[in-house]
N, C-alpha and C positions, 0 to 999 in steps of 0.2 A: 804581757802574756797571760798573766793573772785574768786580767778582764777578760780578758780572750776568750778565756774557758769557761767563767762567767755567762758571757753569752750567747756563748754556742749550746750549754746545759740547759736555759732559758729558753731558747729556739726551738729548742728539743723537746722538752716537756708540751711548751707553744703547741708544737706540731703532731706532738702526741694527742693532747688535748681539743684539739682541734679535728685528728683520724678518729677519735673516738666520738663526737659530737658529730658528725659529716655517719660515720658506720650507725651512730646510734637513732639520726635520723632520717635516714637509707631502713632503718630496720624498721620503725615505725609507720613509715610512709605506705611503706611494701606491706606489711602486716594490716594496716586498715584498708589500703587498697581490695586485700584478697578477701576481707570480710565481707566488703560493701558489695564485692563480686557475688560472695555466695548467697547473700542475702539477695540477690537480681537487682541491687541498687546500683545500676550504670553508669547513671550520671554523675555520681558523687567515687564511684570507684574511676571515673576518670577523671575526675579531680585531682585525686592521690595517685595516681599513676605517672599523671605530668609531672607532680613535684617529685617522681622516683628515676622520670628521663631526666629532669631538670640536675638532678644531684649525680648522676649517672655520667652525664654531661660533662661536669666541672669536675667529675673526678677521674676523669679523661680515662671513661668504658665506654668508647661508642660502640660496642659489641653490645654489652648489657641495654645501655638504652633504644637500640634499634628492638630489641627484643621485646623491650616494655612499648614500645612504641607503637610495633604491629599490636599488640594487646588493645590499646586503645583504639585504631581503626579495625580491630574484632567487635571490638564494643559496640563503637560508631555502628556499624555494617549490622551486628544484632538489633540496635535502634532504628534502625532503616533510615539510617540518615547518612548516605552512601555521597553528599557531597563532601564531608567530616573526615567519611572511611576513606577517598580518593587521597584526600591532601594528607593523613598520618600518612597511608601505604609509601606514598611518593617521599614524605619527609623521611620515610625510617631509610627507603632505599637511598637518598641520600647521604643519610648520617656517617655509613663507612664503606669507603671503595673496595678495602681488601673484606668484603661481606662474607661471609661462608654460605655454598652454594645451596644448601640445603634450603636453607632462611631466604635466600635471594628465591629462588623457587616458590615456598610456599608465600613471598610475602608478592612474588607477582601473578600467584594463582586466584587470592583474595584480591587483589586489583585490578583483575580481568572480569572478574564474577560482580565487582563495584560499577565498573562501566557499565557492564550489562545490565543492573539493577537501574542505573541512571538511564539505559535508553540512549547509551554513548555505546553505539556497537562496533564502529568503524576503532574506536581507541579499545573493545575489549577485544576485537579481532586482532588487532598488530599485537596486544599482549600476549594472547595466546599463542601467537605464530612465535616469539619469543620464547616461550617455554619449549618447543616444539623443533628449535635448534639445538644440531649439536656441542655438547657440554652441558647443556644445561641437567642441572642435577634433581629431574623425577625417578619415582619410582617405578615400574611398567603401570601401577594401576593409576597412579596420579596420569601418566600418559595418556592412557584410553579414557579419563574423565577430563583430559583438555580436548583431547580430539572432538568430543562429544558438543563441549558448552564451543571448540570452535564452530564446528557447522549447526549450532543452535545460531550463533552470530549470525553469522553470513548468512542463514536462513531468516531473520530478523532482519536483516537489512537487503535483502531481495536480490543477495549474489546467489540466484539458488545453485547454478551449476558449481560451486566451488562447495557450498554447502552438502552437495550430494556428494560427489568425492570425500568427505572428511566421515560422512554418515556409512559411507558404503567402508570404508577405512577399518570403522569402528565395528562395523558387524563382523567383519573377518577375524577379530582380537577374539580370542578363547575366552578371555574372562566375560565378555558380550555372549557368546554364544552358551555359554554354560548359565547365564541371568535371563529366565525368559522376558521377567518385566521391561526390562532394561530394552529386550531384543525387539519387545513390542513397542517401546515410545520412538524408539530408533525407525520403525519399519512404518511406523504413523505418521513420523519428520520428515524421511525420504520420498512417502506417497504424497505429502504434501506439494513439497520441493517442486517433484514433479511435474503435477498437477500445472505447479506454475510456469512451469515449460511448455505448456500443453503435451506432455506425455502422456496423459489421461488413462489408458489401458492399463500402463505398469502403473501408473498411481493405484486406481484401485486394488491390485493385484497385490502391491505391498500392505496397504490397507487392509484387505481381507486376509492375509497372513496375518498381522497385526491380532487382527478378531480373534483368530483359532487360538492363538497364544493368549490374549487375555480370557477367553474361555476357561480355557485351563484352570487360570489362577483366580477363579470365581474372584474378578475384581468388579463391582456395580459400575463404579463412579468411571474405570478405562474405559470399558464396554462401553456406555453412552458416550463418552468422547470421540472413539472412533467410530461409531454410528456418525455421531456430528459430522467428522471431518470428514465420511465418506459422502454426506448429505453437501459437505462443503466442494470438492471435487466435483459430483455429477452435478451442483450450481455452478460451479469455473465451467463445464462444458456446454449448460445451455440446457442441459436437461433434468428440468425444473420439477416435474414431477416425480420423480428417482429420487430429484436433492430433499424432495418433500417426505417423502416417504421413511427416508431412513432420518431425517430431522425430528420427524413422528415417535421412530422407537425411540431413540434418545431421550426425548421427552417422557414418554413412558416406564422407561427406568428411573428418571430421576425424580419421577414422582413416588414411583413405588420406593423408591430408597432415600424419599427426605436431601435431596441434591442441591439446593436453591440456587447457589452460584451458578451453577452448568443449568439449571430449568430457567436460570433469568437467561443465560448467555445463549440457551435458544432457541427462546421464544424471540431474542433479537436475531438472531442468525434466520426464522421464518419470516419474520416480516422482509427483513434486505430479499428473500429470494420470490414473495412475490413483488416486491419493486423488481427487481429483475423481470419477472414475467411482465413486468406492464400494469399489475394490477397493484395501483397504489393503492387504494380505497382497501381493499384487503389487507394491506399489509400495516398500515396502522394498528390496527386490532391488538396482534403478537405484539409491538413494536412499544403499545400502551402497559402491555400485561409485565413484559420486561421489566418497564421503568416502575411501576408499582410494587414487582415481586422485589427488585433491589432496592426499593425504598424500605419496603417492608423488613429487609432484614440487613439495612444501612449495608449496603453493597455500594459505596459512592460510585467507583471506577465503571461497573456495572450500570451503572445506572446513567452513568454519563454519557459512555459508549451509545445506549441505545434513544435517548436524547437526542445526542449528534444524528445519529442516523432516521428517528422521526423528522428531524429541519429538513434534512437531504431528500424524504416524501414530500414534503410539504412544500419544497420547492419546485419541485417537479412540477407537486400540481399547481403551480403558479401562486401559492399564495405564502409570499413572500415575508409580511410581517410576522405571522405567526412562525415561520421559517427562522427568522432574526429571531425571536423571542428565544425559542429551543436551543440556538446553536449560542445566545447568552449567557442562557442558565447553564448548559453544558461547560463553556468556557471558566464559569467560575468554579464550576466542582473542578476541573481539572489544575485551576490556580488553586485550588484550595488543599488539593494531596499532591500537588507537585509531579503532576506528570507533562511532561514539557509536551510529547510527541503530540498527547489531545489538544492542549493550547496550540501546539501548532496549527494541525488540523485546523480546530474552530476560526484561527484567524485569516487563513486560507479561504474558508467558506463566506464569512462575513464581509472577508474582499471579494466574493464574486458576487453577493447580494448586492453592494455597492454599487458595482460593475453592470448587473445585467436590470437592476431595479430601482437604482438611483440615479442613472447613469453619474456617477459622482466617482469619475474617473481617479480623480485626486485620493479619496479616501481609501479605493480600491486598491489602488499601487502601497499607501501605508500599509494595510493591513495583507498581501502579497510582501514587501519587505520584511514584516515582522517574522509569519511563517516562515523565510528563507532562513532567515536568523538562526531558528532553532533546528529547521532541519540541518541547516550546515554543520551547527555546534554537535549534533547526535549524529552524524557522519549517515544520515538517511538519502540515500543517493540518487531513489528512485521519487522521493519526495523533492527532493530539489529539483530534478528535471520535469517533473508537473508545476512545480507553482514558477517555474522560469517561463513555461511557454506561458503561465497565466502574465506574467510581468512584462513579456514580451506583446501579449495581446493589446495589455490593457496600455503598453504605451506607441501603440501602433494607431489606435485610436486620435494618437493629438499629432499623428505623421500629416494626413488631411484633414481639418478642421471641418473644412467645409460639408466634405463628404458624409462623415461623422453624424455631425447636427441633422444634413438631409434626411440620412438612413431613422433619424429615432422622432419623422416627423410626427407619426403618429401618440407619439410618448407625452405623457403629462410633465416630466421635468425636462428641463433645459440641463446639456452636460457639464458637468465641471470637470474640466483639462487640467491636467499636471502641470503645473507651474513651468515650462520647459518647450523650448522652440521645438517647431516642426523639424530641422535639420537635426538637434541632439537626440530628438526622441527616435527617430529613426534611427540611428547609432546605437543611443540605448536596445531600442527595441533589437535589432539585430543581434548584438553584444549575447542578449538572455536566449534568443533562439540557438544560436551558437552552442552555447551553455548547456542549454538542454537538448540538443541534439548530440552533443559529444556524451554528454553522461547518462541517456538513453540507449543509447546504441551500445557504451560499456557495460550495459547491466542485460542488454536485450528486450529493454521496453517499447511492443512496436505503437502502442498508443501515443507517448509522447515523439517518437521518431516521426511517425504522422504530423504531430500537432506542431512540431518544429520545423519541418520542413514546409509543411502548409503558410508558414508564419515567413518564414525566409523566402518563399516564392513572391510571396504579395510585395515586400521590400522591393524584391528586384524589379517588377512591373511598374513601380512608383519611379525604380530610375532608367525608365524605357528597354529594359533587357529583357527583350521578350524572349527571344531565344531560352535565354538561361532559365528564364518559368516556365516554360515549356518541359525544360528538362526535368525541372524541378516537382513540374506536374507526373511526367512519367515515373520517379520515383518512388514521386506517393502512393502512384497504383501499385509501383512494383512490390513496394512495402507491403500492402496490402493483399499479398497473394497472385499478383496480378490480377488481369479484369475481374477473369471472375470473384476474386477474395472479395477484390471493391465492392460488387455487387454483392454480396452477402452481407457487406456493414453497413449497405445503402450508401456507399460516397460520393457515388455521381450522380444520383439523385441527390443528394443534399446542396453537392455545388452548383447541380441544376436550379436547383430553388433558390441559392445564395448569389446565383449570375443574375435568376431572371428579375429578384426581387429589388436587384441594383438599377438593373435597364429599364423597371420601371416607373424607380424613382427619377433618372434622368429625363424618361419621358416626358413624368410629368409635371418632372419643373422646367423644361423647355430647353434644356442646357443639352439635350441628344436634338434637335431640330428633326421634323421629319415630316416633312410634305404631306398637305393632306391631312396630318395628326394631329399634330401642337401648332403648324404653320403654315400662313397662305392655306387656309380655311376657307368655303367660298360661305361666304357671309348670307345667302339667299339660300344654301342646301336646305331639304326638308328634314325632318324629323326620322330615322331609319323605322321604319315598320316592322314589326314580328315575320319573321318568319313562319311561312306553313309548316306543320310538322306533318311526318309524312309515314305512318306506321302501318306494318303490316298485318294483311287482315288472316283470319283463324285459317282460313283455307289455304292462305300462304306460306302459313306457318307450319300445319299439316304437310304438305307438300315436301318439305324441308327434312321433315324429320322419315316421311319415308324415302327422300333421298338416301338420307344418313344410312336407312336401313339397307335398302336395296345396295350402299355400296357396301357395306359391312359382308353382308350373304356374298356378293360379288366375290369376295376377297376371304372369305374366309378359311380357306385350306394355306395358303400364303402369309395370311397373319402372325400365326403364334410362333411360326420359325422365325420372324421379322422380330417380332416384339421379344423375343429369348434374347436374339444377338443382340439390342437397342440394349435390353439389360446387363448383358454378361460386359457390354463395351462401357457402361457408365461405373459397374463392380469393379474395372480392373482398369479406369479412368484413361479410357482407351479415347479414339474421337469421338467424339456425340456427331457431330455435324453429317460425319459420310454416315454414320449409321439411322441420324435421322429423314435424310436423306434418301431413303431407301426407305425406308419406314411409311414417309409421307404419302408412297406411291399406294401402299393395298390398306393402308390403317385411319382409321380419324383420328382428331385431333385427340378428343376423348380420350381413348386407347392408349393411343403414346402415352399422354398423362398421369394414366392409371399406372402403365408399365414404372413411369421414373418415383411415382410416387413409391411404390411397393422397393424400389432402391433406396433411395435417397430420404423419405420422407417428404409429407406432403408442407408448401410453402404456406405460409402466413405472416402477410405484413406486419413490419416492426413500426407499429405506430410510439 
């Protein structure tokens, strides 16, 4: 018994000696930890911070250590090293199930704002939809700043109509309406949003609220941004000189206010809008001043962006290697800071150079899988249904070999096929059209919904279903606004040229037979002779034109009521057909012309 008590006083002291060396090294840890903090020595204050979870741990506080733990993916997240911040956030929420709600909240506020910094929108969106359920323990203001970064999300990842509801949400909340700054980044988001809807009227409309309110708060650098963005809308519409204009002030101010980030970002934003208009050659100029102004003041991001989008001119204008070149150097600045979504991009691009200029179908599909890779991992939804149809194309290519090779007789290289039978690739190919037809159409992208069902029509003709392409073909127009939408994006012209330029290769490699053409030739015909041309002489021409006249005078008390109703019928998208109709009886061609012009605006091919 003796011994007993022996070494039970033993144990004790032990155990004492032991809480005081454990508290004394808790005190320590904790103490330089907060030093290295103050000093903005991060990386060594998270050093000592592990070994204060680490102790924290063993001395079984998972309360305390979850604490210190968000601390260290604070750090992380100040370092901008938001793969670091993701994995503390998740380990602290781990560390104790009975969490107090407070801490659960703010430590999945910081790990919604970490996905978002990563370019992982789809995983910061379900976190905030999490804080955004009931029990969860915010404060009303912490509320309306998750509302806020949710439809920033969703607006990043191209759910715009979810994104509008969370935006329109937050402009309701009083603490919003009483923050004008606040009320103008909100009312600049929404007009976006929009924009992307094609709601174009109310976009600008929120926009130019937006303005009056940054007015107000004499802020330089908002001001130019919503100049931008209203430059960026009236380019989402098409009209290119509006988007020019107010691109212009922007510029304007950010020079007068020393801006360079926003004077580099757009002087790129001018170049893309006259790519848009057609005129490449133009659009380099802005596109070059970009990438020098963010070289000049080490803008990497900047400067990559507008790289990428010089390759994307240059490709256009067919010349292809220097294309590759640009979209290289761009790929490595964006390996270089770690922005996944540009790599993506770049590798997207470099498989369609593969694709349309190497024909090196093989290389194409790698660097298509790599892109999917990242957009899948960044939950970018509208990106993965554009490079599926690209996946889907480019393995539709080795469906018919033969065909394939015919079509690129004119081409200096011979194609390289994906390693993969004509029966899988067709399976493949479908498989990705699928793919991006389903997750187009969830987002409401009618570009890729086009590009998908275009892709799944051709399958089906390959397995004699003609019918089903048919319907498949009706579709696409419907997609397209009906006929006439079609006619505005040129598609049946395009598929006229992409029909006729197949019938011609059949022709004339002999495999279409056709009497007379390519066969049973009469081997003795003569050589075809010129035809006479047969033009009209001045006085016939004269003639003509006082026709014109003399019916005009004929008609001219009956005109201008004809050509009123021809207009007020195309303002209020009424029939054109009965009203032209009627028109063609007392009017020339002319006339009517003028009339639809003065509605509609006058037409110019989209070469």
């Amino acid at each position: 018994m003796k011994f007993l008590r022996i070494f039970l006083v033993i144990f004790l002291l032990q155990t004492l000696c032991l809480l005081h060396a454990y508290a004394q090294s808790l005190e320590q840890n904790f103490t330089k930890a907060n030093e290295l903090y103050d000093r903005k020595e991060y990386e060594g204050a998270i050093v000592e911070y592990r070994k204060v979870v680490d102790l924290l741990k063993k001395g079984g506080n998972p309360s305390g250590a979850q604490k210190i733990q968000k601390t260290v993916g604070d750090l992380y997240y100040e370092l901008s090293k938001f793969d670091q911040a993701v994995s503390e956030y998740n380990a602290a929420l781990a560390l104790n199930k009975t969490i107090d709600p407070e801490l659960k909240a703010k430590l999945l506020i910081k790990l919604g704002n970490a996905h978002y910094k990563q370019g992982h929108f789809a995983l910061a969106s379900k976190t905030f939809e999490e804080l955004l359920q009931p029990g969860a323990k915010t404060t009303p203001e912490q509320r309306i700043d998750i509302i806020c970064d949710l439809a920033d999300t969703y607006r990043k990842n191209e759910i715009y109509s979810k994104a509008i509801k969370y935006y329109q949400e937050a402009l309701k909340s009083s603490p919003i309406q009483s923050d004008q700054q606040r009320q103008s980044f909100i009312l600049t988001a929404t007009g976006l949003s929009l924009a992307k809807l094609g709601a174009f009227d109310e976009a600008i409309l929120n926009l130019q609220k937006a303005l009056e309110l940054t007015a107000k708060l004499n802020n330089p650098q908002n001001t130019a941004e919503i100049y931008s963005n209203i430059g960026i809308v009236y380019w989402d519409r098409g009209d290119y000189p509006k988007a020019l204009e107010n691109i212009k002030k922007a510029q304007d101010i950010e020079q007068k206010n020393n801006l360079q980030k926003n004077l580099s970002a757009d002087y790129d934003n001018e170049g893309l809008i006259y790519k848009s208009a057609g005129n490449l050659n133009k659009a380099l100029e802005p596109l070059d001043q970009s990438i020098k102004l963010a070289q000049s003041i080490q803008y990497e991001q900047g400067g990559a962006i507008a790289t990428a989008n010089r390759a994307i001119v240059k490709k256009l204008q067919g010349n292809y290697s220097e294309a590759m070149k640009d979209f290289e150097i761009a790929l490595e600045i964006y390996n270089k800071i770690k922005l996944q979504q540009g790599i993506g991009v770049c590798y997207q691009e470099i498989g369609n150079l593969y694709e349309i200029d190497k024909q090196d179908y093989k290389k194409a599909y790698e660097y298509y899988q790599k892109a999917f890779v990242i957009y899948n991992q960044l939950g970018l939804v509208s990106y993965q249904a554009n490079v599926l149809n690209d996946l889907g194309s480019v393995l539709k290519k080795g469906i018919n070999r033969q065909r394939t090779t015919r079509d690129l007789i004119f081409e200096d290289n011979a194609p390289v096929f994906i390693d993969m039978q004509p029966d899988e690739a067709k399976k493949k190919s479908i498989e990705n059209y699928d793919k991006a037809l389903a997750l187009a159409t969830k987002i409401g992208k009618k570009e890729d919904i086009w590009t998908a069902h275009q892709g799944l029509g051709y399958s089906l003709m390959q397995d004699g279903k003609q019918e089903e392409a048919v319907l498949m073909e009706f579709r696409r127009i419907s997609d397209r606004g009906g006929v006439l939408g079609a006619m505005e994006t040129m598609y049946q012209r395009g598929k006229i040229q992409e029909e006729s330029m197949h019938y011609e290769h059949l022709k004339h490699s002999g495999e279409l037979p056709i009497i007379g053409v390519n066969t049973f030739l009469n081997p003795q015909a003569a050589e075809p002779g010129s035809p006479e041309l047969i033009r009209s002489s001045e006085a016939e021409k004269r003639q003509q034109i006082l026709n014109l006249e003399a019916f005009q005078a004929r008609n001219a008390d009956r005109a201008p009521a004809v050509l009123d109703r021809l207009k007020e019928v195309a303002r209020t998208n009424g029939n054109l057909f009965d009203a032209l109709l009627d028109a063609a009886k007392v009017c020339s061609l002319g006339q009517i012309s003028q009339a639809l012009y003065e509605v509609g605006g006058q037409y110019r091919r989209n070469m």
